[in-house]
N, C-alpha and C positions, 0 to 999 in steps of 0.2 A: 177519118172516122173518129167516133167520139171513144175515149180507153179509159179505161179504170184496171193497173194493171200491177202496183205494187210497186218497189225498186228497177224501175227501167233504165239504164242510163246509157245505153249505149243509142247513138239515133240512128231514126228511121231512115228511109230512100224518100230524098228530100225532094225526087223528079214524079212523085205518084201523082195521078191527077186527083182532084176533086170526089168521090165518089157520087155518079148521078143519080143515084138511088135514092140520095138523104131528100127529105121536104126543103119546101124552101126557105123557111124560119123553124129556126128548130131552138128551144130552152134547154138548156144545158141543167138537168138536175145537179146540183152541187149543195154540198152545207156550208152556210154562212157565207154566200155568193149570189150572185145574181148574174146571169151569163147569157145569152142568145148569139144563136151562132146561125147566117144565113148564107150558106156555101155557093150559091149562085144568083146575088146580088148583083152583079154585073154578067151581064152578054160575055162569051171568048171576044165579038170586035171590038164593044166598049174595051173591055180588059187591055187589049193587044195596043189599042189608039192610046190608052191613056198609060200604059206603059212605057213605050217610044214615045209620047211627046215629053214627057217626066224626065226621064235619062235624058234627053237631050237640051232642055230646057234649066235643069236645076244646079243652082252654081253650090255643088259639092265640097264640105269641108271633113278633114279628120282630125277633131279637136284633142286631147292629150291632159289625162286624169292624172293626177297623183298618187300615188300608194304608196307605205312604208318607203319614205321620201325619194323616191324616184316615179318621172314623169314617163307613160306612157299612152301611146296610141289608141284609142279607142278601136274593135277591130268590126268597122263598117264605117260605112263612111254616113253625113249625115247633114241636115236642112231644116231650119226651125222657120216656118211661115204664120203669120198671123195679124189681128190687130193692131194698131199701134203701142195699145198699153199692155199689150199680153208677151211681157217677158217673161222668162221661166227658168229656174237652176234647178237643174237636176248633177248627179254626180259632180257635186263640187262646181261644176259651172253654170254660168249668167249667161243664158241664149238671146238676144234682142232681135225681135221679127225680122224677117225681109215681108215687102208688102205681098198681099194675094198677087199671083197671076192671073189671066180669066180663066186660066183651067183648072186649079186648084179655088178658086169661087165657085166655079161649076161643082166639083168634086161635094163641095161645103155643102151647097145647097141641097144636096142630093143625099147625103150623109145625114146632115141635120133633120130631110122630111123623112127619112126612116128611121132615127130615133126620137122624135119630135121634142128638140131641146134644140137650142143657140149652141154655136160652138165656136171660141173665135181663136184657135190656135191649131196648128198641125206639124207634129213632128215625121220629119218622113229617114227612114232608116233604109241604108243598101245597101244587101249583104249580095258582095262579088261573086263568094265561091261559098263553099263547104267551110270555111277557115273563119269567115265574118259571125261576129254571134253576140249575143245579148245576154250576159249576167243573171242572174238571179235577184230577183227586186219587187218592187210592189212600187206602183201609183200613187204612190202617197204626201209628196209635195203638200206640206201647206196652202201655199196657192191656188190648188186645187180644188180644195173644201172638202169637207168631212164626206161624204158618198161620192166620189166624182165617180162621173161615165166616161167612158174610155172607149171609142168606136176607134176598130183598126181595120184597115181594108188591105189586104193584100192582094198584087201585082206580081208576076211574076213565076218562080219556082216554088216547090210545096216546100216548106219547112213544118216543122214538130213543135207543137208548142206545149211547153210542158207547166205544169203547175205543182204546186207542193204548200203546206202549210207553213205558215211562219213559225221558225224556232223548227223544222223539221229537216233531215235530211235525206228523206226518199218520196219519188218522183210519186203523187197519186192519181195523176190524171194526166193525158196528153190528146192533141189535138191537132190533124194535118191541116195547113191554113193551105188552100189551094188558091190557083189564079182566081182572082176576082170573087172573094171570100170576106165578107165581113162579120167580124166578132165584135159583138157589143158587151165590155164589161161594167157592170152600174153595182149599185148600193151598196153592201156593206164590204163588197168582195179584197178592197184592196186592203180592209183593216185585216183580216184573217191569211189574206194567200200571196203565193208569190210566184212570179214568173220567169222564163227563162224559153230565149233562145239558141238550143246548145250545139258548138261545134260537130260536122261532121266528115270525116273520110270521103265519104261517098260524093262523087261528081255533082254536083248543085246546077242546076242553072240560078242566074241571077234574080233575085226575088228584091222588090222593092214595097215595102210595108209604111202605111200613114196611118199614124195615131191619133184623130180627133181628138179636142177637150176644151175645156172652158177653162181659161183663166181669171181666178178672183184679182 
């Protein structure tokens, strides 16, 4: 469900399903944002099918950041697929595509005709347990261009996705992405907010998240 809750920062039960209630595209009221969030975009079988073929199919790496001069593990592991010319650095590094699979074309095509825009890159993110998690950041790459859209589909376990302003530090909105849950972030969103997916205690099943986008 969609929250508006203040400083939250301890997370949710990352095993909740989806809740069946919500519509099936739903706009995320936000300031200075642009959001839609479609919680049952994919079928449980699609989900389930494209789940297992993904884990089994994707030759997984755990690349290794920099900070205050010591190199460390990013903590998820991670896949950059896409066009030939659509490399991309993000956190200090240069990702160079692996080409489409037909199942990740499949994925594109299908991604592409529900946000209706070209998308020729996809990062896919997989967080093992409760332990795996994503920083606090915003979309904002150069390469991206000034409003990029950000379609993420989530596979797998429910994780919390949290959002917050830039230059802020309390959590003002969060979001459970369930299996087969697609979030579309577009227009201004990535200049004003920033996002996070933050560790948790609690039992996780494995969740595997792919970020459409276009690369300039």
């Amino acid at each position: 469900m969609w929250r508006s809750e203040g400083a939250q920062n301890d997370p949710s039960d990352c095993l909740k399903p989806t809740p069946v209630d919500l519509f099936d595209d739903i706009p995320l009221k936000l300031p200075d944002a642009r959001l839609r969030y479609e919680p049952h975009f994919l079928t449980p079988a699609e989900a389930r099918d494209w789940l297992a073929r993904l884990l089994a199919e994707t030759p997984w790496e755990q690349p290794q950041v920099h900070l205050h001069g010591r190199y460390y593990p990013v903590p998820r592991l991670v896949a950059w697929y896409g066009d030939p010319e659509a490399s991309y650095r993000y956190s200090g590094l240069v990702h160079q595509p692996l080409p489409w699979t037909p199942l990740l074309a499949e994925i594109r095509a299908r991604v592409e005709a529900a946000v209706g825009q070209r998308l020729n890159g996809v990062l896919l993110n997989y967080y093992r347990d409760g332990q795996d998690s994503m920083g606090w950041h915003s979309d904002d790459e150069p390469e991206l261009g000034r409003n990029p859209l950000v379609a993420s589909l989530n596979l797998g376990g429910t994780r919390r996705f949290d959002l917050r302003r830039k230059g802020a530090s309390r959590i003002e909105h969060s979001l459970e992405l369930g299996h087969g849950a697609l979030l579309v972030m577009s227009g201004p969103t990535q200049h004003y907010w920033q996002h996070q997916v933050a560790k948790t205690r609690t039992p996780c099943a494995p969740r595997l998240n792919l970020t459409f986008r276009w690369i300039r």
